[in-house]
ZAKOL-506156 format. One line per field, with one value per residue (C-alpha): x, y, z; residue in one letter. Coordinates in pm, 1 decimal. Example, Ala and Ser with C-alpha at 12.3 -4.5 7.8 and 13.67 -1.06 7.14 Angstrom:
BEGIN
px: (1230.0,1367.0)
py: (-450.0,-106.0)
pz: (780.0,714.0)
res: (a,s)
***
This chain:
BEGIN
px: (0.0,270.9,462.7,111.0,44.6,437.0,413.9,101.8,213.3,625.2,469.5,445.3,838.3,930.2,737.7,853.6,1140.6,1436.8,1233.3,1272.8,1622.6,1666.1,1729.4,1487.4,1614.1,1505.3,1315.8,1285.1,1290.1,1386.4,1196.5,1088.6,1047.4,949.3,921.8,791.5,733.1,584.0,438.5,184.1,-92.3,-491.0,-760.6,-1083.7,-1474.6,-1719.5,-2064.3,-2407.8,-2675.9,-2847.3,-2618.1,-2337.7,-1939.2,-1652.9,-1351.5,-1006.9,-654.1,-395.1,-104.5,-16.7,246.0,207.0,457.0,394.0,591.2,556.2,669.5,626.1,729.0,743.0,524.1,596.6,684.8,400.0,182.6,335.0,198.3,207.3,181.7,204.0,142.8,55.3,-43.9,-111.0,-139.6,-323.0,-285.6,-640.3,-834.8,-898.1,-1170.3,-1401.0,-1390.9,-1508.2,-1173.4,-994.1,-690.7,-509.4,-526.8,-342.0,-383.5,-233.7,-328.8,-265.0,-229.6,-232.9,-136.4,-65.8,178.1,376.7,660.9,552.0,166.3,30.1,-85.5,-419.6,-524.4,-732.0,-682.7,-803.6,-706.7,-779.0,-754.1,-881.9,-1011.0,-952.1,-1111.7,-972.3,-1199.5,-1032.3,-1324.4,-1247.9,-1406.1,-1200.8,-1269.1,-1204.4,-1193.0,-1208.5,-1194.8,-986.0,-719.4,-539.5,-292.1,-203.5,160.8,117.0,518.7,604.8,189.1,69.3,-334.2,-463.4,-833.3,-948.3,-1293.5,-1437.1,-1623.3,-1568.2,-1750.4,-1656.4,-1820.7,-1861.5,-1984.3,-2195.8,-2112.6,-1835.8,-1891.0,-2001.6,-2132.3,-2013.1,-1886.9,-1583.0,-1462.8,-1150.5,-895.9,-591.0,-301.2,122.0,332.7,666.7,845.2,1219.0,1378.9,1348.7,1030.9,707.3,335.0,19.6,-338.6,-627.0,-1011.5,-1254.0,-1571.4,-1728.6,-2147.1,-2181.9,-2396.3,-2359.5,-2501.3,-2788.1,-3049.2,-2811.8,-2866.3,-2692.1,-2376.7,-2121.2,-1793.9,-1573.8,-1180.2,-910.7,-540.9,-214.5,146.9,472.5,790.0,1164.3,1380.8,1764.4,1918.2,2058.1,2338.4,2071.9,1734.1,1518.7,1314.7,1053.8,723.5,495.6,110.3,-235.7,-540.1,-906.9,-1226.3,-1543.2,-1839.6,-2201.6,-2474.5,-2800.4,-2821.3,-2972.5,-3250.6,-3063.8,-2959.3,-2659.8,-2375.9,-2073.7,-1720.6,-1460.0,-1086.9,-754.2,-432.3,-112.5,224.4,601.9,748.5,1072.8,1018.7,1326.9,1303.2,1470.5,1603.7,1430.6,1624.4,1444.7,1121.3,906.2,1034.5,1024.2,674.2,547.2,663.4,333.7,-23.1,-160.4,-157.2,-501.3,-626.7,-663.9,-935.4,-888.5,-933.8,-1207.7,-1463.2,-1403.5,-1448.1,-1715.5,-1881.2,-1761.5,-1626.6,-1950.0,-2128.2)
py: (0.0,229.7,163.1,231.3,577.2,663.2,566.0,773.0,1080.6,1014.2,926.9,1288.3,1349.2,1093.1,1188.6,1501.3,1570.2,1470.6,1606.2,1964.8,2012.1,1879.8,2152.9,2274.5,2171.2,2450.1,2647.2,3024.1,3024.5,2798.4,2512.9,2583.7,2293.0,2299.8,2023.1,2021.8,1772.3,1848.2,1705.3,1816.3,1780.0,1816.3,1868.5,1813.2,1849.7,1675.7,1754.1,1483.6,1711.4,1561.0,1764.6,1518.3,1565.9,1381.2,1539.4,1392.2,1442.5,1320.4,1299.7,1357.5,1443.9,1549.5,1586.2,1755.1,1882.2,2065.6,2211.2,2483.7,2490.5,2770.7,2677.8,3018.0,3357.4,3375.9,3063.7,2842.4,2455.0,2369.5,1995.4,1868.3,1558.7,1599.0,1352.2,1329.8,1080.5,1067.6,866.9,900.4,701.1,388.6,360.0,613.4,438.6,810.0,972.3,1114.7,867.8,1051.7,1083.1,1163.3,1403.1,1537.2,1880.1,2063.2,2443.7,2657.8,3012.3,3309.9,3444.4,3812.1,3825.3,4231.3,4143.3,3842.1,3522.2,3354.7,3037.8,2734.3,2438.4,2041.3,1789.3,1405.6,1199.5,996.8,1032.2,751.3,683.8,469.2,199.4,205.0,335.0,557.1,753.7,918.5,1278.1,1618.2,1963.9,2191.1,2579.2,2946.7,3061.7,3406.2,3628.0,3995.3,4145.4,4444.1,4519.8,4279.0,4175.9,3903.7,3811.8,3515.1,3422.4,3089.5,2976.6,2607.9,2301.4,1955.6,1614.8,1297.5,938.3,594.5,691.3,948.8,1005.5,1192.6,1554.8,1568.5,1851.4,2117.9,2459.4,2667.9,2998.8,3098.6,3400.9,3518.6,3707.0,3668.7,3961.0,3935.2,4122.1,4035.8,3875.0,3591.7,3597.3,3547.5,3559.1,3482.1,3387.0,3260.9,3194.0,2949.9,2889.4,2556.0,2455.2,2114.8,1788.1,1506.4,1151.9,950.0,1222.5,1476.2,1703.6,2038.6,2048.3,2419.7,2409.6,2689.8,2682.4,2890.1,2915.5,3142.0,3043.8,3170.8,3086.3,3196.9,3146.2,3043.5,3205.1,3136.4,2905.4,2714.9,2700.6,2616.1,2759.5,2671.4,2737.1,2679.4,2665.4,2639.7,2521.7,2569.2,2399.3,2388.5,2205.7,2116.5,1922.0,1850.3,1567.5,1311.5,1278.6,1444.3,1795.6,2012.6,1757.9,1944.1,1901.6,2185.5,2084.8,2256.0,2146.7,2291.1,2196.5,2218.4,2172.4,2224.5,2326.6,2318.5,2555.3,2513.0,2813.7,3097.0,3378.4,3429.2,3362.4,3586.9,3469.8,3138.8,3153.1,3367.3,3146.3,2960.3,2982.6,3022.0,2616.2,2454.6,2336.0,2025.0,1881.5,1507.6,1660.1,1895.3,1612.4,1390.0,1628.8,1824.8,1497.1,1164.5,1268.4,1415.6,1135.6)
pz: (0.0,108.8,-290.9,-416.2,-241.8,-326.6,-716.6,-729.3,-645.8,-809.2,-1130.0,-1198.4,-1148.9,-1373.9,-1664.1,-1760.0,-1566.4,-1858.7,-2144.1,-1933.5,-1975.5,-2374.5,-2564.2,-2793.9,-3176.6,-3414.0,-3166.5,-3212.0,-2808.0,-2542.4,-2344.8,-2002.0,-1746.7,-1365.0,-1110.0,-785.7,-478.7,-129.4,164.3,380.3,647.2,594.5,876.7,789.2,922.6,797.7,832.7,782.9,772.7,1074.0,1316.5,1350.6,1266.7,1198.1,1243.6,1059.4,1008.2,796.2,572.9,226.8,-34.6,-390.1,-745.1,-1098.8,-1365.0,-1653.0,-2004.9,-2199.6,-2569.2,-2844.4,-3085.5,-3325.2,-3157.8,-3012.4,-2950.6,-2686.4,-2601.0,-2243.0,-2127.1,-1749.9,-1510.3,-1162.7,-890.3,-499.2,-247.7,105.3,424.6,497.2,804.4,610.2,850.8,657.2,345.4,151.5,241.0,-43.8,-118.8,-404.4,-775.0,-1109.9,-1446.2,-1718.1,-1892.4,-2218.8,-2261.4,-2610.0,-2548.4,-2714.9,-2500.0,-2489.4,-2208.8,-2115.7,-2140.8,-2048.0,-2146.7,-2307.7,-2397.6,-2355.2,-2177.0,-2146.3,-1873.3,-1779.9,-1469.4,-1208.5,-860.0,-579.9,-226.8,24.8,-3.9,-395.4,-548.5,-832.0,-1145.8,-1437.1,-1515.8,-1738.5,-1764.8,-1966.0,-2048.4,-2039.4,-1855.1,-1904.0,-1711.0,-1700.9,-1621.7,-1398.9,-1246.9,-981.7,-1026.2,-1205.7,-1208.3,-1359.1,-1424.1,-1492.7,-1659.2,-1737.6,-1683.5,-1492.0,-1526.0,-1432.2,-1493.0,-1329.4,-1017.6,-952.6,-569.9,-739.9,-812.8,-1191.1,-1441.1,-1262.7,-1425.3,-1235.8,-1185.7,-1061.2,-1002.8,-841.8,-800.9,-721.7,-583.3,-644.9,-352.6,-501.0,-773.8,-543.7,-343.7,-451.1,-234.3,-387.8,-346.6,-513.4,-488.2,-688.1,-718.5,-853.0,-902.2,-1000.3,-927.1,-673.1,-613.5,-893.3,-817.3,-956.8,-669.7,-636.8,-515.7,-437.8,-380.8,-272.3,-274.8,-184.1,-100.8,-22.9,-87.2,-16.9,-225.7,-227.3,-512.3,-441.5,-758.2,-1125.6,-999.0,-737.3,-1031.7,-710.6,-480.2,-172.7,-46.2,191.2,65.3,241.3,56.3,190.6,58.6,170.0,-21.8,13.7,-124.2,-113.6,-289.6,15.0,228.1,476.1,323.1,418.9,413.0,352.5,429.5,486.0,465.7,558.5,402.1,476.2,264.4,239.6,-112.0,-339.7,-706.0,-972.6,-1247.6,-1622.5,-1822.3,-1586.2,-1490.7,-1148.3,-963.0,-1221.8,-1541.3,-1483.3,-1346.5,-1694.1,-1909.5,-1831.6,-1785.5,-1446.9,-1250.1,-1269.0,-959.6,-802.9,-987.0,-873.9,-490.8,-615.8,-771.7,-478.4,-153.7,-357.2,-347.6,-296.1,41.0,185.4,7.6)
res: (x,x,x,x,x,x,x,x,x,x,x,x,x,x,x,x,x,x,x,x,x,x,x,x,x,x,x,x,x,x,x,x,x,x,x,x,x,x,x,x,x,x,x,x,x,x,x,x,x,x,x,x,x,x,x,x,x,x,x,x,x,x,x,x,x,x,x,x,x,x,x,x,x,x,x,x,x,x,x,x,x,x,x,x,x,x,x,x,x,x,x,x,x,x,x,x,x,x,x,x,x,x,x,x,x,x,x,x,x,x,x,x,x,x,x,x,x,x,x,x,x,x,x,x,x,x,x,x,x,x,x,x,x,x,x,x,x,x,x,x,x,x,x,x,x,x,x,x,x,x,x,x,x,x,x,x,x,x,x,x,x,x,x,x,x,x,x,x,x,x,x,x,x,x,x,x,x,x,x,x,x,x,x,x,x,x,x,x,x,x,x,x,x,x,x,x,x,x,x,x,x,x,x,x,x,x,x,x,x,x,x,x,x,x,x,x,x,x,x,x,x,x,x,x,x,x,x,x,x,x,x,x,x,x,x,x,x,x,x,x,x,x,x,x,x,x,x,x,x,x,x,x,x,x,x,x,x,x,x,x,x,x,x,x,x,x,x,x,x,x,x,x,x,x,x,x,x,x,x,x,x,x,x,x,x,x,x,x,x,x,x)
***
């Protein structure tokens, strides 16, 4: 179990990792590659709409990577891999256990403007009890360049399939901003907003996530940095006999992300589109978790 939870969330590392630091034959520009790993702790309430709470805590570590290649001088193709991994009470067989995706950006992207483009992404979802549905998403994402600002805005739609505990049909909206204080600090913060469906009777189902990170940048000779991150979510449904289930979840991590051809913590950063979110996490504790 423990070579199972590890692979999961590794996977990510070893994908991409080598093909970030090949040089780009023929390319007008050069590639740009990060990796990241961390490990954290979430604390969670759940609530069963008859008045009753279970509170848990536990575990977890998580690993993506990504790419961004020139496609012309303008248009730039993004791929990435991420994954995560819980060690959730296996006693509450609806815990989130971890899950896996891969994405695909188009830009068009200026260096002293911004970025816009539209994404697509894949993956599955995983409880404890080993119960798990694929999913995908879909949509927008842009940034602007203000200075040391950079706000992103994100706009789409998530479904999954197989199990309908799992949140399903749901459109998203999400936005945020990154200060960078240095050359080699960076804060930033974000808030999103998801309406969806949960269980056979397709009843409604809100979810509501946000976060704040911190990251510092070693330098040029160093191409890493660190950062601590928080990540808030609270959902509900009404989906059962017993309305108001919800679940609200706190996760706290420690990571270490290596950057490819940036020059510092900015221009490494805007060489890409904005991150998507969790969506793996966001299907199951927008449902399957409260289920």
């Amino acid at each position: 179990m423990l070579l199972k939870k590890l692979g999961l969330a590794t996977t990510a590392l070893v994908a991409l990792g080598y093909v970030a630091v090949v040089p780009s034959a023929g390319a007008a520009a050069p590639i740009y590659g990060q990796v990241n790993l961390a490990v954290g702790g979430t604390w969670q309430d759940q609530e069963d709409g008859l008045g009753n709470s279970l509170d848990d805590e536990f575990a977890g570590m998580a690993g993506g990577a990504r790419v961004a290649v020139p496609y012309s001088s303008d248009v730039r193709i993004e791929v990435g891999v991420a994954g995560d991994s819980t060690f959730a009470n296996e006693d509450d067989s609806d815990n989130y256990a971890g899950g896996f995706g891969a994405n695909l950006h188009i830009n068009w992207h200026d260096a002293s403007e911004g970025t816009l483009g539209i994404f697509g992404a894949v993956g599955r979802s995983t409880s404890v009890d080993d119960e798990s549905t694929p999913f995908f998403a879909a949509g927008f994402s842009g940034q602007y360049f203000c200075d040391q600002w950079t706000f992103f805005g994100q706009l789409g739609y998530i479904d999954s399939s197989d199990d309908p505990d799992f949140l399903h049909n749901a459109g998203f909206a999400r936005a945020g901003a990154a200060y960078y204080a240095t050359t080699r600090l960076k804060l930033s913060a974000d808030l999103a907003y998801a309406d969806g469906e949960q269980d056979s009777n397709d009843g409604d189902a809100d979810l509501f996530a946000w976060g704040a990170a911190a990251e510092y940048w070693f330098g040029v000779s160093v191409p890493a940095s660190v950062f601590v991150e928080y990540r808030g979510l609270n959902s509900e449904t009404n989906a059962d006999v017993a309305s108001g289930e919800g679940l609200t979840s706190h996760t706290v991590s420690l990571g270490v992300r290596f950057h490819f051809n940036g020059a510092d913590q900015a221009d490494s950063d805007r060489q890409f589109n904005a991150e998507l979110p969790n969506f793996s996490r966001w299907i199951h504790e927008g449902g399957k978790s409260i289920d």
